[in-house]
ZADO-1210 file (C-alpha; in nm, 4 decimals, padded with zeros to 6 digits):
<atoms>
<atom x="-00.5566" y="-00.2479" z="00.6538" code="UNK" pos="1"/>
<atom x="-00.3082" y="-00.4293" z="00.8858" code="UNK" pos="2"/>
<atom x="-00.2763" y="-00.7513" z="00.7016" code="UNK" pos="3"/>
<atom x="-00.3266" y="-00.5725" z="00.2998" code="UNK" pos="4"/>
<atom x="00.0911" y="-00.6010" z="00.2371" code="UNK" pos="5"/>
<atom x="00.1145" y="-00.9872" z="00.3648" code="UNK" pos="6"/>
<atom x="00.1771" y="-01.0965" z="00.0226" code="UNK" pos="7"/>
<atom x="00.5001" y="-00.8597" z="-00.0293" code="UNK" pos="8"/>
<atom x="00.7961" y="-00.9943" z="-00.0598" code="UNK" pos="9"/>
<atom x="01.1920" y="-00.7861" z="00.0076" code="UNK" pos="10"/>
<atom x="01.2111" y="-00.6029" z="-00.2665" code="UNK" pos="11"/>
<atom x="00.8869" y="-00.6709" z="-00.4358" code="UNK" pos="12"/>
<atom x="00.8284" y="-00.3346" z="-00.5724" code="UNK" pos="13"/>
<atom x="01.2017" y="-00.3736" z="-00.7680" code="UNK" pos="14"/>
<atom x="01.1184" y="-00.7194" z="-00.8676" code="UNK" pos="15"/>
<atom x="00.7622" y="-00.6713" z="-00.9652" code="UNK" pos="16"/>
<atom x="00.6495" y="-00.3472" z="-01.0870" code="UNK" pos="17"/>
<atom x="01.0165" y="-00.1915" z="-01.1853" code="UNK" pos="18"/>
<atom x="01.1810" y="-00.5346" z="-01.3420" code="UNK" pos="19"/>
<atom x="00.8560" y="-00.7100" z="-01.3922" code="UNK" pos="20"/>
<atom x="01.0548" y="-01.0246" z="-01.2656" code="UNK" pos="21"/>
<atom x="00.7993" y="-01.1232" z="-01.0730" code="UNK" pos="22"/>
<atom x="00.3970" y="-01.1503" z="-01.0678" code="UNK" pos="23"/>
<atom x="00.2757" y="-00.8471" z="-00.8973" code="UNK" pos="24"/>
<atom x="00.2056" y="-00.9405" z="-00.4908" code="UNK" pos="25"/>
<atom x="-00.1432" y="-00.8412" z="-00.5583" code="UNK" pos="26"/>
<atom x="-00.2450" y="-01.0595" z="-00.8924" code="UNK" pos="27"/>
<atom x="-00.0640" y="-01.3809" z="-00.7219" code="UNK" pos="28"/>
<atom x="-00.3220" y="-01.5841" z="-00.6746" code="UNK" pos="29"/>
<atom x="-00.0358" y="-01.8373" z="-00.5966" code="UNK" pos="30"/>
<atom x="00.1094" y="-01.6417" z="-00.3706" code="UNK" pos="31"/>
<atom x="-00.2197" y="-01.5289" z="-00.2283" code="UNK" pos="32"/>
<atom x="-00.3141" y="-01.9337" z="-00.1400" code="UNK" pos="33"/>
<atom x="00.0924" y="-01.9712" z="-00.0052" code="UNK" pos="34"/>
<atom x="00.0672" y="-01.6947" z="00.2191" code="UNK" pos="35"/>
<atom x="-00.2625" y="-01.6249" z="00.2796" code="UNK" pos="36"/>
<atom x="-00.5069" y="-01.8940" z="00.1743" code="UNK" pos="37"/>
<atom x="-00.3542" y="-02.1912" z="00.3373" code="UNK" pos="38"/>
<atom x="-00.1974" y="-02.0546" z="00.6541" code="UNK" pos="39"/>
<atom x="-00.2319" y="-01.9978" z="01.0115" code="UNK" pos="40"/>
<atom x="-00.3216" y="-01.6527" z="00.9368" code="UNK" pos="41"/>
<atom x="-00.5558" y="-01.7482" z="00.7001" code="UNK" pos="42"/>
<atom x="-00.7685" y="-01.9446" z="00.9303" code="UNK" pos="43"/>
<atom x="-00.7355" y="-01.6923" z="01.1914" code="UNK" pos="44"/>
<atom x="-00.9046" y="-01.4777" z="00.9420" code="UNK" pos="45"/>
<atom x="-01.1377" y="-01.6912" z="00.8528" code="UNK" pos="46"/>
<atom x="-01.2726" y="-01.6567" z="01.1985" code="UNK" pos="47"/>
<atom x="-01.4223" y="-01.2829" z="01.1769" code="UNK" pos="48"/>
<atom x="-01.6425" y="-01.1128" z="00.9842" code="UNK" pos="49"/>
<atom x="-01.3648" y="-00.8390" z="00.9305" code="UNK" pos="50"/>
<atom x="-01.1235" y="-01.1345" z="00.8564" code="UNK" pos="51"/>
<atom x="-01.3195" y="-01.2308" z="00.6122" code="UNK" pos="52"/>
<atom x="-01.3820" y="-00.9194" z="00.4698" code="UNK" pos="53"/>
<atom x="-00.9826" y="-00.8610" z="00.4476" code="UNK" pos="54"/>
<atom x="-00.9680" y="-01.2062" z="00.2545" code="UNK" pos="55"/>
<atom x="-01.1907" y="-01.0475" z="00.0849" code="UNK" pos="56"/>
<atom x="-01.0097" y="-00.7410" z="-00.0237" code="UNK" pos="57"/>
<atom x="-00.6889" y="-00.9390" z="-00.0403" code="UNK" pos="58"/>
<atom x="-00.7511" y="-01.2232" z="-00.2885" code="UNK" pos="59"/>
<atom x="-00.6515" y="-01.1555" z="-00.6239" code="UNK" pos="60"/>
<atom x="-00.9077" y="-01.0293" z="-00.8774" code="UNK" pos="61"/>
<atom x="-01.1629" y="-00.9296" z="-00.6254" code="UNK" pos="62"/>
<atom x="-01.4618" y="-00.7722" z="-00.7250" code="UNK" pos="63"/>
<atom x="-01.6158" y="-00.5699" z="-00.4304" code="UNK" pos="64"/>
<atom x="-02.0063" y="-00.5362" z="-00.3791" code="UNK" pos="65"/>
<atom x="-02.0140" y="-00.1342" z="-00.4595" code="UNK" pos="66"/>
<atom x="-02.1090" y="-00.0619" z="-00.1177" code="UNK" pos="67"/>
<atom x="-01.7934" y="-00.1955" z="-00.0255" code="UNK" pos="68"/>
<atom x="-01.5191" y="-00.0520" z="-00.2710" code="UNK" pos="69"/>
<atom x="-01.4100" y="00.2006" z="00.0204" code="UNK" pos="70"/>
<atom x="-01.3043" y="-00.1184" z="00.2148" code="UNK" pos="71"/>
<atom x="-00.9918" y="-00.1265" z="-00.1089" code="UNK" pos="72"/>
<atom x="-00.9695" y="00.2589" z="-00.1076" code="UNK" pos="73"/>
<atom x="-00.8533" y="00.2268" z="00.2663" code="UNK" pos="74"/>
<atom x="-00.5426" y="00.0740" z="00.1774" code="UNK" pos="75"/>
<atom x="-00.5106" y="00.1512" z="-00.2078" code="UNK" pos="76"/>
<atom x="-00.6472" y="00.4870" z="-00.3675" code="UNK" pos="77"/>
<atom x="-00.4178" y="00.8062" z="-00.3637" code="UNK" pos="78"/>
<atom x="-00.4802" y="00.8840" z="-00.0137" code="UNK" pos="79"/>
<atom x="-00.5128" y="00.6412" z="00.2248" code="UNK" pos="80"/>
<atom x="-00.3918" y="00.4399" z="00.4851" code="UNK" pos="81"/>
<atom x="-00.1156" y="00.2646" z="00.3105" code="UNK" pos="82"/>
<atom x="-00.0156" y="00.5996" z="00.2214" code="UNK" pos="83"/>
<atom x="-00.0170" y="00.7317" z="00.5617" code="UNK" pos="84"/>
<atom x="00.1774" y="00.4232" z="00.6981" code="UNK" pos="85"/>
<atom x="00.4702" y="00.4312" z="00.4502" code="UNK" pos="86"/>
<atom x="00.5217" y="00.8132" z="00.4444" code="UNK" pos="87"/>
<atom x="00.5636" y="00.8038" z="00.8499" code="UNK" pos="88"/>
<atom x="00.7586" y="00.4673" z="00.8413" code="UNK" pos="89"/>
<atom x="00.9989" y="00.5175" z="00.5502" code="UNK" pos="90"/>
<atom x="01.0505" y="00.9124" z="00.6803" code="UNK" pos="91"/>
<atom x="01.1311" y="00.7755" z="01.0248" code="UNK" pos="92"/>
<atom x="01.3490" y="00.4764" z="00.9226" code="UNK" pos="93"/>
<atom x="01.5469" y="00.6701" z="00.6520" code="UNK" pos="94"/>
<atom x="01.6355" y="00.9329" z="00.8906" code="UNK" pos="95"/>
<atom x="01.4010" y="01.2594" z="00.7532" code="UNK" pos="96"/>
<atom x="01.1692" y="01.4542" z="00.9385" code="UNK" pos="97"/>
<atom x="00.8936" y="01.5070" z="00.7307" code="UNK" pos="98"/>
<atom x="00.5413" y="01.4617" z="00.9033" code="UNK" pos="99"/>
<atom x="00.2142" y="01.5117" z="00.8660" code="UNK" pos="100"/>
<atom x="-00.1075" y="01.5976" z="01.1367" code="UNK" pos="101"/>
<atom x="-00.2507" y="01.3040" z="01.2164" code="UNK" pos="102"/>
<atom x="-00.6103" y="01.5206" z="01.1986" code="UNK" pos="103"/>
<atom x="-00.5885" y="01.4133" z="00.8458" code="UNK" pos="104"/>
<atom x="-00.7676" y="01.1095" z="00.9560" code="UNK" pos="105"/>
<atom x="-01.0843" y="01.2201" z="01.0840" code="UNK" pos="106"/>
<atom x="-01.1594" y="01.4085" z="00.7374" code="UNK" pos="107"/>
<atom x="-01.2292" y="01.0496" z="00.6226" code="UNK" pos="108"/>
<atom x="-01.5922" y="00.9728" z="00.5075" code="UNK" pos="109"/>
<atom x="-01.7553" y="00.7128" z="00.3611" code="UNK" pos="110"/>
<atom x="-02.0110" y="00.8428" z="00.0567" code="UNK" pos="111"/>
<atom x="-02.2005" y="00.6167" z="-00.1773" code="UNK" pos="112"/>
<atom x="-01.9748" y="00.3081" z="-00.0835" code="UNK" pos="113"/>
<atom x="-01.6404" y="00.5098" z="-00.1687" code="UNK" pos="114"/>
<atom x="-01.3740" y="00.6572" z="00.0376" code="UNK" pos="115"/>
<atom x="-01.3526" y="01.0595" z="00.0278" code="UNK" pos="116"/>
<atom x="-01.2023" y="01.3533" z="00.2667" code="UNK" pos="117"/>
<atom x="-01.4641" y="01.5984" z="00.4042" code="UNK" pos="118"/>
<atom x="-01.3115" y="01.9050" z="00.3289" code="UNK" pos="119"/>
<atom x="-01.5818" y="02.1307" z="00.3941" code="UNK" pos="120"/>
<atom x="-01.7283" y="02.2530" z="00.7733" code="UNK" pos="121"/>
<atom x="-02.0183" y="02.4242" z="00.8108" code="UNK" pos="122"/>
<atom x="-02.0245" y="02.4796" z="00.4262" code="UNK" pos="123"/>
<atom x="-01.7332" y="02.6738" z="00.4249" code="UNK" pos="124"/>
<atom x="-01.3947" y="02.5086" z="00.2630" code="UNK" pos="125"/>
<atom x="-01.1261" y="02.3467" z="00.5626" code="UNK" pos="126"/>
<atom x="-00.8258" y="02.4969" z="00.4166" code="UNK" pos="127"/>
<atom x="-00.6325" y="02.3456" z="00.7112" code="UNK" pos="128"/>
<atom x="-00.7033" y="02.0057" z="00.5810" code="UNK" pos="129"/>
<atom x="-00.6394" y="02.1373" z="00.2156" code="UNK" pos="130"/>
<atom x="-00.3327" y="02.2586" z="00.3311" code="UNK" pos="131"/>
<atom x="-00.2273" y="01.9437" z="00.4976" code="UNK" pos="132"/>
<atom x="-00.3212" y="01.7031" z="00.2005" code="UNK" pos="133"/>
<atom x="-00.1209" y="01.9624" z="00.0013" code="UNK" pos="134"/>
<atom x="00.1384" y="01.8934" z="00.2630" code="UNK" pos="135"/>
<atom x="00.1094" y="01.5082" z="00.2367" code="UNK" pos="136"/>
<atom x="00.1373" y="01.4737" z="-00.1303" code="UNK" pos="137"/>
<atom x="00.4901" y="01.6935" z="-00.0395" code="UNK" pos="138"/>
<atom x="00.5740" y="01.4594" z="00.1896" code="UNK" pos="139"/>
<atom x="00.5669" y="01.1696" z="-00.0908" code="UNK" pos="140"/>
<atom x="00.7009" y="01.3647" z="-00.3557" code="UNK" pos="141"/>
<atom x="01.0269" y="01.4224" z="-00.1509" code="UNK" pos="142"/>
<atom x="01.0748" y="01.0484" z="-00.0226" code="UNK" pos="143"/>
<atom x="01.0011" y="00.9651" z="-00.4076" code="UNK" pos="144"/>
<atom x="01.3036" y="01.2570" z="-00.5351" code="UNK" pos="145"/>
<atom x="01.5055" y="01.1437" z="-00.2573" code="UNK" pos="146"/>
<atom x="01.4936" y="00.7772" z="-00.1404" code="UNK" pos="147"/>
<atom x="01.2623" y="00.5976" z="-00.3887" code="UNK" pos="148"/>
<atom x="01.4689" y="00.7228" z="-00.7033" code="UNK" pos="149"/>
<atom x="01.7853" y="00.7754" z="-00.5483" code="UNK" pos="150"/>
<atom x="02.0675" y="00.6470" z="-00.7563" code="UNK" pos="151"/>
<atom x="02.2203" y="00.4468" z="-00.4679" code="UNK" pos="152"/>
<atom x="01.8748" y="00.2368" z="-00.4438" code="UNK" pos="153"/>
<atom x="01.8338" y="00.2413" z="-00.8228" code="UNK" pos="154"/>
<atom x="02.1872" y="00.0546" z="-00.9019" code="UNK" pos="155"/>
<atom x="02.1214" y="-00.1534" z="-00.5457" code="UNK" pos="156"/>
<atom x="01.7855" y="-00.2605" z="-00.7099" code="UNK" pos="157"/>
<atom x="01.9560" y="-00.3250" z="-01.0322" code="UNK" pos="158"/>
<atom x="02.1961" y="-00.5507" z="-00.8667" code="UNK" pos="159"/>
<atom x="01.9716" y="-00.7694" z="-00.6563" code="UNK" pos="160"/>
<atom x="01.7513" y="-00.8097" z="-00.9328" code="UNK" pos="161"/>
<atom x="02.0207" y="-00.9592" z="-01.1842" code="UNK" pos="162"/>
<atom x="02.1318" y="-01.2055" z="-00.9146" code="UNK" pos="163"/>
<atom x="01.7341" y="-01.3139" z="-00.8944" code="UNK" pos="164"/>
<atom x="01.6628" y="-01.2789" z="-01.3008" code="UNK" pos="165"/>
<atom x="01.9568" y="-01.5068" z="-01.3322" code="UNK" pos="166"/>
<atom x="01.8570" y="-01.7220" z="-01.0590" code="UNK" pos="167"/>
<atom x="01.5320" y="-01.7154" z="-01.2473" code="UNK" pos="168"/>
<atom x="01.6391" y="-01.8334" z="-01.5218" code="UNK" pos="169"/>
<atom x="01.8735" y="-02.0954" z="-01.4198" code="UNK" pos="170"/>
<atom x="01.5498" y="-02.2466" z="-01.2867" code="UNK" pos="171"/>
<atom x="01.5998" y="-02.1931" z="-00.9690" code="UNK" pos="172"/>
<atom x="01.2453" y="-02.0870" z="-00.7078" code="UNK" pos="173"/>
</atoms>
């Protein structure tokens, strides 16, 4: 989960997925052998089993053994860790106090080789962890109305990605 955004680039999610200026970070297999493939990082990864399995994971295409999908859901499905990490970083470093309990985390279970949250005890229903994935998928919904698709980063994004589409185009890499 640590190394699963090493193929980002600044403003990758303007450039690739709103502009489509750019292969996305995680179909690159170009960017994939730049960044991860060929490096220092690479080869330190190279060195573990779980290195390996985040090569794994990373490298664009990947097909996953089934018993292994939950290995991408960690950093990828609609709650995860990726998730988790951005909705604490980007409420901290744009100045909000949203949070979450960080409880959330043990209702993580691993079933038939996919990622799920145990939301039952004792065969009754956990409505405190209901309540705080409720709360979560608040949490994202505001930093999406407020930061993510706030006009002031929409006409920034806009901006920056002329300058690079023209760069683009001029041929410059």
């Amino acid at each position: 989960a640590l190394v699963h955004d090493v193929t980002h680039i600044p403003f990758g999610h303007t450039f690739e997925d709103e502009r489509r200026l750019l292969e996305r970070h995680d179909r690159s297999p170009a960017r994939y052998q730049m960044l991860v493939g060929d490096s220092e990082l690479g080869k330190r990864l190279q060195g573990s089993k779980a290195g390996r399995l985040a090569l794994e994971v990373l490298r664009p295409g990947a097909e996953l053994a089934p018993e292994r999908r939950y290995v991408a859901e960690v950093v990828s499905g609609t709650i995860c860790a990726d998730l988790l990490d951005y909705l604490k970083r980007d409420n901290y470093f744009c100045g909000l106090s949203h949070e979450f309990d960080e409880r959330l985390f043990h209702y993580f279970r691993v079933e038939d080789g996919r990622l799920a949250l145990d939301l039952h005890r004792g065969g009754l229903l956990r409505r405190d962890a209901l309540s705080e994935i409720t709360n979560l998928l608040r949490i994202r919904y505001v930093l999406s109305e407020r930061v993510y698709y706030h006009h002031a980063k929409i006409a920034a994004g806009v901006m920056v990605s002329k300058a690079v589409e023209r760069a683009l185009h001029a041929g410059l890499t």
